[in-house]
Structure formats: structure tokens, C-alpha cells
C-alpha positions, -999 to 999 in steps of 0.1 A, spaced: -236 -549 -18 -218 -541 15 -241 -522 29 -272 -543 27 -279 -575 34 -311 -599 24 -333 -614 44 -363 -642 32 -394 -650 41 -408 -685 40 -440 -664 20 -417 -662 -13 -404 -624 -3 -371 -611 -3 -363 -579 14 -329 -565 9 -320 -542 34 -291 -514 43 -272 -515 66 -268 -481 77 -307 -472 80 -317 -505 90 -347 -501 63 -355 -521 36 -343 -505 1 -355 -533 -19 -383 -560 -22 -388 -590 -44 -417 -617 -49 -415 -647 -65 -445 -652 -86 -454 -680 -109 -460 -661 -144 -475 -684 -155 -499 -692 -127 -497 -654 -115 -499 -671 -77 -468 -662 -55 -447 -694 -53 -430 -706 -17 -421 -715 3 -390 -698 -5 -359 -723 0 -329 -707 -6 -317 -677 -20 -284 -658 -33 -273 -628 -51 -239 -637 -75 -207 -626 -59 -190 -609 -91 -223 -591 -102 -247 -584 -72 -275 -569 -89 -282 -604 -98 -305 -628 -74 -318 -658 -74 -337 -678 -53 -359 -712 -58 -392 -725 -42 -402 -759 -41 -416 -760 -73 -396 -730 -95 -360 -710 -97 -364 -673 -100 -333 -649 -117 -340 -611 -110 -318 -587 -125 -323 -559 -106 -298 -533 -125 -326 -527 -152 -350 -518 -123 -358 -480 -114 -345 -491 -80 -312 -495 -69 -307 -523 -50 
């Protein structure tokens, strides 16, 4: 996770960016499964220091955990 960096929107998005192209590589929403609405406003945000394709982030009313090494997309 050098190279890129994550940004948050108050809309419930997270973009995860690199560095070098100044592009976004990488985009997560937080939506309610149960609800299937998007859930914000987004509050705060991390990914885990010892295993960064891990996030999570938390809205006023849920937390969210994305593990993004079982996605097609590398992060």
C-alpha cells in the first residue's frame, strides 16, 4: 500500500488511488445489505497496517470490513 492512498467521500465511497498515475485503482461503497441503500455519511475509514487489503470504514448507523484480496482487483 505505498503507492496508493484513499480518499472518502461523505456519500459512503471510498476511492483508493496510486500514486504514480494519480488514478483511482480501486472503489468501494458501503451499502446496507440489508436495506440495499448506500449508508453515509461515511465517518471514518482505515485499511489494517499488517494486512492492507483489509478496510474498514463506519457510517453513522453501520461498520463495513472489505477484504479486498479475494476481489478480481488488486487494490
Amino acid at each position: 500500500m505505498i503507492f496508493k492512498f484513499m480518499v472518502g467521500e461523505k456519500s459512503g465511497t471510498i476511492r483508493i488511488y496510486s500514486v504514480d498515475t494519480m488514478k483511482p485503482v480501486y472503489s468501494l461503497s458501503s451499502i446496507n445489505e440489508a436495506t440495499k441503500e448506500v449508508a453515509y455519511p461515511l465517518l471514518s475509514f482505515d485499511w489494517c497496517q499488517f494486512s492492507p487489503e483489509c478496510i474498514v470504514a463506519n457510517t453513522g448507523t453501520d461498520i463495513f470490513l472489505w477484504n479486498t484480496s479475494k476481489s478480481r482487483y488488486a487494490v
